[in-house]
N, C-alpha and C positions, 0 to 999 in steps of 0.2 A: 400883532396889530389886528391879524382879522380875527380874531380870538375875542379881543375887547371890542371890538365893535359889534360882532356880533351878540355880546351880551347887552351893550348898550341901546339894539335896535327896540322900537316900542310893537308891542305883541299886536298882531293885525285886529280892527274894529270891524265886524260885523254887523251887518246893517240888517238889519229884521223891517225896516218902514215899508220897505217896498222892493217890488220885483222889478230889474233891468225889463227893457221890452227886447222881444223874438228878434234874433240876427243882431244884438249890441252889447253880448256879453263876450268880455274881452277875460285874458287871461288874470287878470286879478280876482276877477267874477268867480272862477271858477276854481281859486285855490282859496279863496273865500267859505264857496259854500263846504268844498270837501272839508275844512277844521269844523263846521259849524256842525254837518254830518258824522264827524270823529265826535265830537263831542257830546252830543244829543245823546250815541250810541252807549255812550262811557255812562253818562248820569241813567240810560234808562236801565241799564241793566243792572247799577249798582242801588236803583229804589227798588225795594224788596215787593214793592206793589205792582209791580210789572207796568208803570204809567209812568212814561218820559216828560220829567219836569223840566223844559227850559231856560232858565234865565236869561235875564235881558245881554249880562256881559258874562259869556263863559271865560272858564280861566285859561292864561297862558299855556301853562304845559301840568300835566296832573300824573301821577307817576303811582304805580301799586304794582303789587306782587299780585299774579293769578295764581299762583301755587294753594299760597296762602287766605285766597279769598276763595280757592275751592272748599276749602275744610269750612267756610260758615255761611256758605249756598246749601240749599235744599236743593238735592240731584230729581225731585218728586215736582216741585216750584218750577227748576228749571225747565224740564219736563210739558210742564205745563205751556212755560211761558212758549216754547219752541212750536205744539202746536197750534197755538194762540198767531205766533208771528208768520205761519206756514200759512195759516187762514185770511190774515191779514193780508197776505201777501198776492195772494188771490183773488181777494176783492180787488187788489188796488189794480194787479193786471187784466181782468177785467174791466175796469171800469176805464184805463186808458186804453184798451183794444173799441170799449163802444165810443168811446170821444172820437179818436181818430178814425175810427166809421166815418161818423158824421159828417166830419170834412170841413167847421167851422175855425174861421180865425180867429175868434172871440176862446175857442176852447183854450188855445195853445198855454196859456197860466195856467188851466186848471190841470192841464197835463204836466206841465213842469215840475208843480207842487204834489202832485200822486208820484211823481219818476223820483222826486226827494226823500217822500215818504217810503218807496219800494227801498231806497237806496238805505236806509236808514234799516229797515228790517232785513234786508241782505248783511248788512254790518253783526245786527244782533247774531242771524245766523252762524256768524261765521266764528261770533265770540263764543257760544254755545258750543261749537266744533272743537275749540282749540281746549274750553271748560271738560269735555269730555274724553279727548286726548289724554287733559294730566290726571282725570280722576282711574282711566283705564292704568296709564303709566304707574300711580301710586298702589293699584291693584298690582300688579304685577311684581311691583317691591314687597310688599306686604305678605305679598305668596311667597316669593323666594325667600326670605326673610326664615319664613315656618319650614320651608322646604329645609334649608341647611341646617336648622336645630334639627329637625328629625333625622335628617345625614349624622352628624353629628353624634345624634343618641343610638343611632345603628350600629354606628361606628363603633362606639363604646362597648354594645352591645355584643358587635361581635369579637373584640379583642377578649372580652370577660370567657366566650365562648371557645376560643382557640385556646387561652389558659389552662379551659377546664378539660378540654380536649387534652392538651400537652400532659399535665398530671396525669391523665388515666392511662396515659400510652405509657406513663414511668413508673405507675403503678403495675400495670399488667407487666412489662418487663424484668420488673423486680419478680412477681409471682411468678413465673415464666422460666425465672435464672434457671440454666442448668450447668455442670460443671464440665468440663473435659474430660475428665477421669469417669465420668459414668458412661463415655464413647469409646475406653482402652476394655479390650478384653483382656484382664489380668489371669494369672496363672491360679489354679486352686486353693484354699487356703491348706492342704494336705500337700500338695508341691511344694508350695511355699515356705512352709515350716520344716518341710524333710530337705529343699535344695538350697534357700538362703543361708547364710553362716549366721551367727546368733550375734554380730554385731549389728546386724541389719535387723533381725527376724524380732529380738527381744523376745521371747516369750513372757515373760514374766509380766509385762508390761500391755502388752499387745494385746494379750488373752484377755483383758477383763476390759478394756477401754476400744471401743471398734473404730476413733479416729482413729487413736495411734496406731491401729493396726494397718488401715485404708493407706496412711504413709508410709508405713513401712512396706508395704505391697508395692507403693510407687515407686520406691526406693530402688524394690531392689527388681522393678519394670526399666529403670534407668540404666542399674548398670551392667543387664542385658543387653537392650540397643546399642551403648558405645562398643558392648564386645562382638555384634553382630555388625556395626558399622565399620571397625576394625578389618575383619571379614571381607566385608564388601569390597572395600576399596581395594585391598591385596587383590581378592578377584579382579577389577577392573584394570589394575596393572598388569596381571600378566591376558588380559587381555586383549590388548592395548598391541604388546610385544607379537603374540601369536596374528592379531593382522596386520601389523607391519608388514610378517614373514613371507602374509600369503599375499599384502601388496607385491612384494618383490616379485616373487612368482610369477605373478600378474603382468607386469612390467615386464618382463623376461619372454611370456608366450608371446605376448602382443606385439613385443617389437621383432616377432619371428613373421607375422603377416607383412608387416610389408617390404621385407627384404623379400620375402619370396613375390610380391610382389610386383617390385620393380626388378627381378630378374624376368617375370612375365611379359614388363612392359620393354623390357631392353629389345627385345625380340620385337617390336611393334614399328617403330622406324627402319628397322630393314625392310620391314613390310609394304611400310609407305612408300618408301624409295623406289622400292622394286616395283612398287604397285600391283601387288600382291597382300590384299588384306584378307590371308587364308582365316585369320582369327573369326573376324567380323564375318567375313562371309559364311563360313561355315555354321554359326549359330543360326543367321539368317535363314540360310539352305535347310537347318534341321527343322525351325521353326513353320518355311513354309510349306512344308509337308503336310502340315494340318489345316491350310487352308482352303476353303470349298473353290474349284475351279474357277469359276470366274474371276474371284481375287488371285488363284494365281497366276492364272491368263497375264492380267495385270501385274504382277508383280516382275514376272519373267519378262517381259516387254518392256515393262517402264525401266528396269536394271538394265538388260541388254541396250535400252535407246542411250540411257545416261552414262552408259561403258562407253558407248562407240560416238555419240555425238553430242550431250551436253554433258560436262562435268560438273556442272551446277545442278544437276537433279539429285536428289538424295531421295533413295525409297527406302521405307522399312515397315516392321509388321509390328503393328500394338496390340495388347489384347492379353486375355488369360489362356498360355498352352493346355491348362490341367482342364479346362471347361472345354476345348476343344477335344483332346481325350476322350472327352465323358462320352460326346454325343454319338460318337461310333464305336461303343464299346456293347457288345451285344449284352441283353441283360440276363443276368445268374440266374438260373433258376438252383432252388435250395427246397429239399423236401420239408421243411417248416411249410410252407405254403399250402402245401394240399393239408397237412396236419391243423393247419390253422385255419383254414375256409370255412369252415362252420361256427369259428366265435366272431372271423369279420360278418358273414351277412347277418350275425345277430346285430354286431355294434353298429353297422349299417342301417338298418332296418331301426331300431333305436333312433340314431340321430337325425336330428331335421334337415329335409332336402333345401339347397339352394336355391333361390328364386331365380327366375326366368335373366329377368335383368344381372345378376352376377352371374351367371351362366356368359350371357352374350359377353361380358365383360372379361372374361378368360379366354374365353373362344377368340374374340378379336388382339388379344394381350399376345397369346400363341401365334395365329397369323401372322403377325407386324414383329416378330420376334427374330432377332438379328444373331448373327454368327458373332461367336466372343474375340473371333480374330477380325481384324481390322488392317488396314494398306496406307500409308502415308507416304503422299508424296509432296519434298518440300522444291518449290520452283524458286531459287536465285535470279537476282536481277543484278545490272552490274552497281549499283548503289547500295548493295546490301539488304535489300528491300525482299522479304519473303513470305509468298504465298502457301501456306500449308494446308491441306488439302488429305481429307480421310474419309475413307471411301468402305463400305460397308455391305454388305450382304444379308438382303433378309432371303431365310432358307425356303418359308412355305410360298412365297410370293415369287420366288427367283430372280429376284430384281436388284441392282445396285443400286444403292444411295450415295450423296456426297453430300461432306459437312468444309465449308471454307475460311478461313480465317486471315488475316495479315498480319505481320509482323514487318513494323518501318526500324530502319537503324537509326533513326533521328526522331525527337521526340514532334510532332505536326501540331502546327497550331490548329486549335478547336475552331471549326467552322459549324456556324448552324444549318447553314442550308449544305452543305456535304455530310449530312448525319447518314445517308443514305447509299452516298457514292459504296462504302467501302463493308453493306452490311451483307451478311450470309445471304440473306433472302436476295439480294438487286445485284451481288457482283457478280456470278455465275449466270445471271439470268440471259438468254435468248445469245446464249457465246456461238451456236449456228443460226439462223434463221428460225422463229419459231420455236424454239424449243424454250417450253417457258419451266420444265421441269415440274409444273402441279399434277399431272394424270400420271399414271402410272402404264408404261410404255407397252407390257405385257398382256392384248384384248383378255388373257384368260383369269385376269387377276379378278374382273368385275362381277365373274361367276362367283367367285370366293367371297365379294365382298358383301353378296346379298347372301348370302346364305348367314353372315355373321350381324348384319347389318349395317355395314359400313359403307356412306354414300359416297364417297371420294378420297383418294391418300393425301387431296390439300391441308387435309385437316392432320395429319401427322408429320407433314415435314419438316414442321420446327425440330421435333424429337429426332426425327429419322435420318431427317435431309432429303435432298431433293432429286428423283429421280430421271436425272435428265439423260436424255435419247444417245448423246456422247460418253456419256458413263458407261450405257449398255455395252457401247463398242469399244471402249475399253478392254472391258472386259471380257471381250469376246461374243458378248451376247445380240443377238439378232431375231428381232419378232416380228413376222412378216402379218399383216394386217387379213391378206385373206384367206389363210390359212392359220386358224389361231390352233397353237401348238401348247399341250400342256408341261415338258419338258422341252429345253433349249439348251440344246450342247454349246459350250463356250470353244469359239475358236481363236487360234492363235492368228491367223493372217488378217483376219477379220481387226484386230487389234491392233498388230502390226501399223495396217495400214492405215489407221487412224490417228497412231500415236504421235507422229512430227509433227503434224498440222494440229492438234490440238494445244500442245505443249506450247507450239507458238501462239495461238489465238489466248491461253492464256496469260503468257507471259505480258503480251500484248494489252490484254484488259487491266492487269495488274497496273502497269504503266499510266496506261492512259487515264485511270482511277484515281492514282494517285496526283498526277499531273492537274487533274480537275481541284483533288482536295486543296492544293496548293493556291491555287487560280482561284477557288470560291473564296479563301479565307484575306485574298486583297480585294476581290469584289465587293464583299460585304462592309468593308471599310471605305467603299467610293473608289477603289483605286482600280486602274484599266492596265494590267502589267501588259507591256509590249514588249517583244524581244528586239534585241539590235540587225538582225537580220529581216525583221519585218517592219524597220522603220518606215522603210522607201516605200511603204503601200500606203502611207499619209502624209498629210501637209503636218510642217512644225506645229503649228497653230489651231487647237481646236477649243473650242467655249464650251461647247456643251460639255457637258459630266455625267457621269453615274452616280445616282443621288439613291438608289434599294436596289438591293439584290437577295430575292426572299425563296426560298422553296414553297410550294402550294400542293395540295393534291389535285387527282384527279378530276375530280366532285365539282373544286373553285375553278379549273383550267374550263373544264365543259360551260361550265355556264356562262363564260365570256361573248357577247357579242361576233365578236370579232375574230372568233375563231372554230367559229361549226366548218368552215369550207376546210380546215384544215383535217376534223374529223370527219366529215363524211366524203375526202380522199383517201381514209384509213392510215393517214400517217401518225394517227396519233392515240396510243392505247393504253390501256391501266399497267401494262407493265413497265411505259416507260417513266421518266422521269421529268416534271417539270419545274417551272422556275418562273419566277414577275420578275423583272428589271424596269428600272423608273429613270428615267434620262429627263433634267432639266437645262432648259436657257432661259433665265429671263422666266417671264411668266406662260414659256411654252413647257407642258410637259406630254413626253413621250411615253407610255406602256407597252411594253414588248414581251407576250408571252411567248416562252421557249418549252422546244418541247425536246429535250435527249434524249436517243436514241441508244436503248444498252450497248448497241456496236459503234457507239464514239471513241475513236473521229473515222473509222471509214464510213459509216454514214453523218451524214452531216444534222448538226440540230436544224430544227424549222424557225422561223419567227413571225410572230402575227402582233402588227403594231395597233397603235390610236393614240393618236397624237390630242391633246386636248388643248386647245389656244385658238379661243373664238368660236368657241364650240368646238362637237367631237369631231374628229375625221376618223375615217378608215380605209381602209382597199373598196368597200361598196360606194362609198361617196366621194371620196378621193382619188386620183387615176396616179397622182403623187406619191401618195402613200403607198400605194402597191408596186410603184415602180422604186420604193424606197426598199419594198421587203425582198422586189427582184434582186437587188443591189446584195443582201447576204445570203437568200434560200437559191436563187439560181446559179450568181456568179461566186460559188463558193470557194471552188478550185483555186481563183487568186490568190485566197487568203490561206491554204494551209501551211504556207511557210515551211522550215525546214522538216523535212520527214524526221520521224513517220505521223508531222503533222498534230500534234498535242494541243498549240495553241488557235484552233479553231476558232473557238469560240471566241475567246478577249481578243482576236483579230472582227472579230463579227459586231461584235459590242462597241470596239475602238470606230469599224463602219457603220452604225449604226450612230453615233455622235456626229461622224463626219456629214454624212448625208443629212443629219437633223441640222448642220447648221446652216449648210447650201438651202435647203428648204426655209429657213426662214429668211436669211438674206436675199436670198431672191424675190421674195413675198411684195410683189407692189404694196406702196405706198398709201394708206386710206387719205384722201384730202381731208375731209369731214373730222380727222382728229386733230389738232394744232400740234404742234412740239413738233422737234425732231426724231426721227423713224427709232421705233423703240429694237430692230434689230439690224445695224448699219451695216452694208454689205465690205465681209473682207476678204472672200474668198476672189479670186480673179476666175472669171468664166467668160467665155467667149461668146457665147449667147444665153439668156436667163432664160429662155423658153421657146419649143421649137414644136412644131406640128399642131395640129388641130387638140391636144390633148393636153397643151400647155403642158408639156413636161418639161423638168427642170435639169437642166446637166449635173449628173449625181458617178460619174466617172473621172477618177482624180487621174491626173498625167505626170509619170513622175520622167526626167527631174524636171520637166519645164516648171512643172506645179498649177498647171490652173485644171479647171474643171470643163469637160465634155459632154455631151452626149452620145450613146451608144448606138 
């Protein structure tokens, strides 16, 4: 129905008499004029005279193809018309920019009728726009069009080309042919005819026609091979047999090794029993004969401590014996030398001198040049957990090195901030007070080292290892500072006396190392591991968390705010170890840098907080927060739990939540913000703040459970 009505409706009349007045043209007005506008637009651009003829009654609807009426436009006309209408168009906006200057009311028709007229040539414009669109579109058909025929004929072109191609490569291979019989080197035709029999040879035949001869030559090249194949293979059979024979053989000595063998080792559990391992030792005993004193200082000490008091130490000697041999083997003189000394300092004198620089580079190579025997000692723990430890000699230097390593019986989960606990460089480091192992312990060393140019031995310890002051006394060696000595006799008591208290301080670091690795790798995950014997130093109940737990360097630790008073008390130096921890509640967050101490846990880490919630606090502006850091750096002792004290730290961490949460529940109340207290107090304390410094009760009371002050 709407279908047929809408064809029944009558096409709108256009009224040309006259113009509606200003402010009373209503919506029919104005879909009035735009048909009248559509249509002016139609009729002007399709008289060829570029002059828009309007009729009194335009038609209802007029219908045409642009495609088709671009092909019988003149793109030169149109051309034309477009800057004709572009001109037009410009008077007409001018001339209603000067009306409307003027400001009269009388103008307002003459502007209507110029804004109809602009409207009219914006229309042409745009007919033009769309004229040039399809004549571009039809361009671009018209090119592809030629484009694909000339594809097309390429194409052709080149298949005619590959054709001609393929013949000539079957031509040349034809010319080219050669046979296989001109690659056999055939026997002579004088062999041939004197050893072929005459059923094969033909003379008669053969002789006058050179195929038939070239076959018969082939012939009888055939049935040589099968009779040399024949041959062959007889060879390869009793081949075959004769290594068999000498498999057997073979089999026979071999399983003479290890009876004799295990008659060797039958003898080895009596030994153990007895504990007497004459075997082992004696090799040992022969080997450390060639070791320079100081190693064997140590080796007769470290054996004698591990006979008598740990059975967990294991010593033994690595290295190359025959290189040990060498170096005290006086050198041969051989009369060749004096017979030959005047053709070397010819070849000498001949060959080019080594420069300065590869000179010092030998020179220093020699100096830092170590003994090929070597000392290992492995330290057991009771977990299976083992420290091995090889320890070194350089001859010109006189000095001990040591290289460290561990070995866990359980595979340890990867921690990132323990990359360091367990590295050669950091676990040996400062095992006495000071002793950081980068100088070299011997004042006489630094003579030597300017003469080769060597400014410090820091720069070779990765190679060398590290020559720490406990090494020396191991070893027996002792270098007294004011009297610098250029030989140092290795003493046995000297070493003696060092070796218990060593052996413990290592086993000791080994533990507490590993203890840490264990401990960073739930840190790093948020988690605070508390043991069941240190529960009772906290409430059930705590909010706060451990939200990062990062290792930092040095460099990032120094630049903190909040923690120069910590180094300029010297507790804090590039050889130890530090750590960020980030403790959240709520929108408080707490920063606590830590600084480790390579003799954890007998000395204890430090911590330096700033708490961020409502701006920064710290120990200088806060009296709170310092008495938050007294709570871990001073009252440490609470917290070391069961000896020999491992879990220090995540006892310190675990207080360091605690105290973070009494400090904001105790935090008065702002009025000034509406809601309720965005941290409600749960902790139970007896008073929230006491003396002129408002400090807050930050000592828990077990088992009552509530919180004190100190």
């Amino acid at each position: 129905m709407s279908s047929e009505s809408s064809k029944k409706r009558k096409p709108k009349v256009i009224r040309t008499d006259g113009v509606p007045a200003e402010g009373k043209r209503g919506k029919g007005d104005t879909e009035q004029e735009t048909q009248t506008l559509l249509w002016r637009v139609s009729t002007k651009l399709e008289d060829p005279s570029g002059i828009c003829m309007v009729p009194s009654n335009p038609p209802d609807a007029r219908y045409y193809s642009e495609e088709s009426e671009v092909d019988l436009r003149d793109p030169i006309k149109d051309y034309e018309l477009y800057r004709e209408t572009c001109q037009e168009l410009q008077r007409l906006m001018a001339e209603i920019q000067e009306l409307k200057s003027r400001g009269i009311k009388e103008n307002a028709s003459e502007i209507d009728e110029r804004r109809v007229q602009s409207c009219v040539h914006f229309m042409t414009l745009k007919k033009l726009n769309r004229l040039a669109h399809i004549r571009l579109k039809k361009g671009r058909d018209q090119t592809h069009e030629a484009k694909q025929k000339v594809d097309a004929y390429h194409l052709q072109l080149q298949n005619l080309l590959y054709e001609v191609m393929h013949l000539q490569k079957e031509i040349t291979k034809c010319l080219e042919f050669k046979s296989k019989h001109e690659e056999i080197e055939l026997v002579s035709l004088e062999e041939f005819y004197k050893e072929a029999p005459p059923e094969i040879s033909r003379p008669a035949i053969t002789l006058n026609e050179p195929h038939q001869q070239t076959l018969a030559r082939l012939d009888w090249e055939l049935e040589q091979r099968k009779r040399l194949a024949e041959k062959y293979k007889e060879c390869l059979t009793s081949k075959e047999k004769i290594l068999k024979e000498i498999e057997v053989k073979k089999e026979y000595l071999s399983s003479l090794q290890p009876r004799l063998n295990s008659i060797m080792q039958a003898s080895l559990p009596v030994q153990e029993y007895l504990f007497m391992p004459f075997d082992q030792a004696h090799k040992q005993y022969e080997t450390a004969r060639h070791l320079p004193p100081p190693l064997y200082v140590l080796f007769v000490q470290a054996s004698a401590y591990g006979q008598a008091c740990d059975k967990k130490l294991v010593v033994a000697i690595e290295g190359s014996v025959e290189e040990a041999k060498a170096l005290y083997k006086p050198p041969e003189d051989s009369q060749d030398d004096e017979s030959d000394s005047d053709a070397e300092e010819e070849q000498t004198t001949k060959r080019r001198r080594p420069t300065l620089g590869v000179q010092l580079d030998d020179k220093r190579k020699e100096m830092l040049k170590r003994h090929p025997l070597s000392v290992t000692l492995d330290l057991k723990c009771k977990d299976e957990n083992v420290l091995h430890l090889t320890f070194h000699y350089l001859m010109n230097l006189n000095v001990m090195t040591v290289k460290a390593k561990v070995t866990t019986a359980m595979e340890m989960t990867t921690a990132i901030s323990a990359g360091d606990l367990l590295s050669p460089d950091s676990l040996l480091n400062c095992l006495y007070p000071g002793d950081h192992g980068r100088k070299t312990p011997n004042p006489a060393n630094q003579f030597q080292f300017d003469k080769v140019g060597i400014l410090t031995l820091s720069d070779y310890v990765t190679e060398l290892g590290h020559p720490y002051v406990w090494v020396q006394k191991l070893g027996g060696l002792h270098f007294p500072k004011d009297q610098p000595q250029h030989t140092v006799a290795a003493d046995n008591s000297l070493s003696a006396s060092h070796m218990e208290l060593t052996v413990k301080l290592l086993r000791s670091r080994l533990q507490s190392r590993l203890a840490l690795h264990k401990q960073f790798a739930s840190l790093e995950h948020g988690v605070v591991p508390v043991s069941s014997e240190c529960q009772q130093l906290f409430p059930t109940k705590i909010v706060s968390r451990l939200v990062k737990w990062t290792a930092i360097p040095y460099e990032d630790y120094a630049e903190l705010p909040y923690t120069k008073d910590v180094i300029e008390a010297g507790l804090a130096e590039d050889t130890h170890l530090y750590y960020m921890a980030l403790i959240e509640r709520g929108t408080a967050k707490l920063q606590a840098a830590v600084v480790l101490n390579p003799g954890y846990s007998t000395l204890p880490p430090v911590f330096s907080l700033c708490l961020n919630w409502k701006g920064e606090r710290n120990s200088s502006n806060d009296d709170n927060i310092r008495a938050m850091e007294s709570e871990v750096n001073v009252y440490y002792k609470e917290l070391w739990g069961p000896k020999p004290g491992y879990q220090l730290l995540t006892n310190q961490l675990q207080r360091l939540c605690m105290v973070l949460d009494v400090y904001l529940e105790t935090e008065p109340h702002d009025p000034s913000v509406e809601g309720p207290k965005e941290f409600p107090q749960e902790k139970m304390c007896l008073r929230l703040v006491r003396g002129p410094l408002r400090l807050k009760p930050f000592k828990f009371n077990y088992p009552q459970g509530f919180f004190s002050h100190r």
